[in-house]
N, C-alpha and C positions, 0 to 999 in steps of 0.2 A: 625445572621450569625455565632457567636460563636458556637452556641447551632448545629450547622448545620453537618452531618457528610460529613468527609472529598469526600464520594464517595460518597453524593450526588449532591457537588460542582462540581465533577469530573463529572458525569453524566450531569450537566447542561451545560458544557463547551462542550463535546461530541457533546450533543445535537446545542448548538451555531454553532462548525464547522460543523456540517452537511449543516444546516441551510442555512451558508454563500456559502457553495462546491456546494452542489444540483445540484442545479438551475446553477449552470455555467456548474458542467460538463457534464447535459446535454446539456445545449447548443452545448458543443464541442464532443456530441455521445459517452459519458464515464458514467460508472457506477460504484457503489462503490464496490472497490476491483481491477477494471481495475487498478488504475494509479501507485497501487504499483505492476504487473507484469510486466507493461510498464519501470520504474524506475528499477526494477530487470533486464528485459534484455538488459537495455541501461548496464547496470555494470558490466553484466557477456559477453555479444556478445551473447552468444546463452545457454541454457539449455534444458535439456530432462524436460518433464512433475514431472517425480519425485523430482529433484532438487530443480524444479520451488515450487512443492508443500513444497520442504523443509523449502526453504526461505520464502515463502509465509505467512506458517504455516497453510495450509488448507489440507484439505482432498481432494486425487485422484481427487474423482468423483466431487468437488466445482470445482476444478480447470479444468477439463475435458471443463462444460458446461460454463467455462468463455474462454477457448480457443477457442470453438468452433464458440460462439458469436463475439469475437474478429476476427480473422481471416472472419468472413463472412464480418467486418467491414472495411475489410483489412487494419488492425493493426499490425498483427504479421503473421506470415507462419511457416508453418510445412514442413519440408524435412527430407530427410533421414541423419543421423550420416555418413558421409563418412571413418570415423574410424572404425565404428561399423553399418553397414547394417539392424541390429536388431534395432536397436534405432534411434527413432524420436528426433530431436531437431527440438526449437523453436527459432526465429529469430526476431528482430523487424524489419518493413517495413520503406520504406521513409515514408507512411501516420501515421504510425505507429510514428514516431521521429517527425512529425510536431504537431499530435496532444499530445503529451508529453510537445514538447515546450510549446504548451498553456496552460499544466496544473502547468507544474513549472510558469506559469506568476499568476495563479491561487494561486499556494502555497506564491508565493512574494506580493501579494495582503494581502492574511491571515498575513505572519509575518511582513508588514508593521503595518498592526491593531496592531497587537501584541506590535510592536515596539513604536507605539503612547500611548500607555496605561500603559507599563511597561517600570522602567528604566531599565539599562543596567545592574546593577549590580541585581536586581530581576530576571531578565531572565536568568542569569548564576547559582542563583538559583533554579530556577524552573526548568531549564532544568540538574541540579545536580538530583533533586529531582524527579524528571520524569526518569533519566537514571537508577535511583536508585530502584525505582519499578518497569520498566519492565525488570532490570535483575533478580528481586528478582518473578516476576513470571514468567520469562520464564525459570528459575530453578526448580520454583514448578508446572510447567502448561505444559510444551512444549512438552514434551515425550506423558503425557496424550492426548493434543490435535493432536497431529500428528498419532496418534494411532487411531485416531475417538473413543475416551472418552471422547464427550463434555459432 
């Protein structure tokens, strides 16, 4: 494991929480990338598509055909900006906020594992050390990715 580079560990974890998520959020009609726009507009109330892709960190057109699917899912709704007539916002629904509840029981499920395998003082680690490299690439990545220079 010494010998092992550090983003290969990280890719094996990756791969772990997919693994454990999958399979449940399908069960509850979710896909990967729904549960963070879902968790976005529980925070904001509502955002126009641009926003959403800012926060998201996705391109227009990813985020387009995840809205799309979502609302036929009836998850979230599209209306018009009552400020601004030009502009759409998005909204989350009642179905929308119940199937969220199941994914944060989803997410308490994951950091209960977490919590059985790591102490307390590790985890305040790890999650230094996690906070540590996604600011240090969303310095070096963000602009490019939001630009669609994957």
């Amino acid at each position: 494991m010494e010998d092992e580079k550090i983003i290969v560990e990280f890719s094996k974890c990756m791969k772990y929480v997919f693994k454990f998520t999958h399979p449940k959020f399908e069960k509850i009609g979710l896909y990967p990338g729904q549960p963070q726009l879902l968790k976005a507009l529980k925070k904001h109330g509502k955002a126009n598509q641009k926003e959403l892709a800012d926060i998201l960190m996705i391109k227009p057109s990813t985020l387009t055909v995840m809205i799309q699917r979502m609302e036929k899912q009836g998850f979230i709704k599209k209306e018009q900006d009552k400020n601004d007539l030009r502009k759409t916002v998005i909204t989350l629904t009642d179905e929308g906020q119940k199937v969220l509840c199941k994914f944060e029981k989803i997410e308490e499920e994951l950091e209960e594992h977490l919590d059985s395998i790591l102490e307390k003082d590790e985890k305040i680690v790890l999650k230094r050390l996690l906070n540590k490299i996604n600011i240090s690439f969303a310095k070096s990545y963000n602009d490019k990715f939001l630009k669609g220079d994957e």
